[in-house]
C-alpha positions as CSV (number, residue, x, y, z in Angstrom):
1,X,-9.7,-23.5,-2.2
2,X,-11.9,-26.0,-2.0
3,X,-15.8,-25.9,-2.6
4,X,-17.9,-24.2,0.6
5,X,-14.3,-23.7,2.2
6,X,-14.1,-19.5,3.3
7,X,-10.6,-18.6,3.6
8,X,-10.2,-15.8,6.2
9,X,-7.3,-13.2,5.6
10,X,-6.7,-10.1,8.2
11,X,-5.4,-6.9,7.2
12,X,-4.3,-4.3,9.3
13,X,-5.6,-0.7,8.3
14,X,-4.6,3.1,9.2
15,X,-7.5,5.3,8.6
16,X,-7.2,8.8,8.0
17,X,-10.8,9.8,8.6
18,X,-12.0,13.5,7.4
19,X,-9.8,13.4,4.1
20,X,-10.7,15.1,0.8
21,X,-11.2,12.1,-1.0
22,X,-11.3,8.2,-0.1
23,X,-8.2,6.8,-1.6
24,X,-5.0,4.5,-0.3
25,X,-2.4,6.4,0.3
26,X,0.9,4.0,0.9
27,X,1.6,1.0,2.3
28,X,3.7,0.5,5.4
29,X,5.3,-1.7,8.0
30,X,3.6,-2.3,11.4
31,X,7.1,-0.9,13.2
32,X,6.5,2.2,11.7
33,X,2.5,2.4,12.7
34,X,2.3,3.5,16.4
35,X,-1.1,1.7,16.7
36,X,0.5,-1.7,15.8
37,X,3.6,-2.4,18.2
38,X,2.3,-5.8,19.1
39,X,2.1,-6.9,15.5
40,X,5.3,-8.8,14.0
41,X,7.5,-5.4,12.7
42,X,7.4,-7.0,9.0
43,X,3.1,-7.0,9.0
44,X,1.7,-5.2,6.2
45,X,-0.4,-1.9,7.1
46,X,-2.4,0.0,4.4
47,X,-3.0,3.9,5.3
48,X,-6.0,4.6,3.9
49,X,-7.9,8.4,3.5
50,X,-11.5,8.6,4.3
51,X,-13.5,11.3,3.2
52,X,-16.2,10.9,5.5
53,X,-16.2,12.1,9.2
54,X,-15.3,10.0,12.2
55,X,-19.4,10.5,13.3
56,X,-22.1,7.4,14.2
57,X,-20.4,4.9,11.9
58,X,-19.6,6.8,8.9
59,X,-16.2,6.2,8.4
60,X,-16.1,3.1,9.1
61,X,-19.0,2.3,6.6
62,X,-16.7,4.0,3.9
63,X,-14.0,2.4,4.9
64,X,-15.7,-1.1,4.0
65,X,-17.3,0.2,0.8
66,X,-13.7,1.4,-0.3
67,X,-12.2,-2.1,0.2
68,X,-15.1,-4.1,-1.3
69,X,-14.5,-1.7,-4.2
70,X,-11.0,-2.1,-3.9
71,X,-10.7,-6.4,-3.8
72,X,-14.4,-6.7,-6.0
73,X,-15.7,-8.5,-2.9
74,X,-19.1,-8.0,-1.3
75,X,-19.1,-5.8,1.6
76,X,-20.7,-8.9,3.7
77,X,-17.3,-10.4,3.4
78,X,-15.7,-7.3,5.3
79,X,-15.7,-7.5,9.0
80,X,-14.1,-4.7,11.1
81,X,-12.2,-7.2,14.0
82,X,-11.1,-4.7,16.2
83,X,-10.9,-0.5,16.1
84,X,-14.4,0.1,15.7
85,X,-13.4,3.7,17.2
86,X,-9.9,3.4,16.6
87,X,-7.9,4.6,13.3
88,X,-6.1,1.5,13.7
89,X,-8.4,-1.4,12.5
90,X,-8.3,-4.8,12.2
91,X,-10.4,-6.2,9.0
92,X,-11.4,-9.4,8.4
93,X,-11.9,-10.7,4.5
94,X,-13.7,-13.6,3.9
């Protein structure tokens, strides 16, 4: 990559909001993921626990400390696309 270039990846995420514990779970195909139909069949989805509630943003704030944990990336470079109140996301890394 060159110098000052950002390259943007998506990843398509399952939340499971209310869990015991924040953790990823499995990793799937979007023909198996109800809430991705219009994705290609073959598109990778990651199913993830969250242990907060579904309440004013919590989850999804977990959610984005879990990844940046998860890829050692600053949580400025996570970027919830689409699903805001949806447990079918669309993230944005940069």
């Amino acid at each position: 990559m060159a110098a000052g270039h950002k390259e943007k990846s998506n990843l398509l995420i399952w939340v499971i909001p209310n869990a015991s514990k924040t953790e990823l779970i499995e990793k799937l195909e979007a023909s198996s993921c109800p809430g991705f139909a219009h994705y290609p069949p073959e598109a990778e989805v990651l199913k993830i626990k969250i242990a907060s509630m579904p309440e004013d943003g919590a989850a999804n704030a977990e959610l984005i400390k879990f990844l940046a944990q998860h890829f050692s990336i600053p949580r400025t470079s996570i970027n919830i696309r689409s699903g805001l109140k949806s447990r079918f996301k669309v993230i944005s890394l940069t």
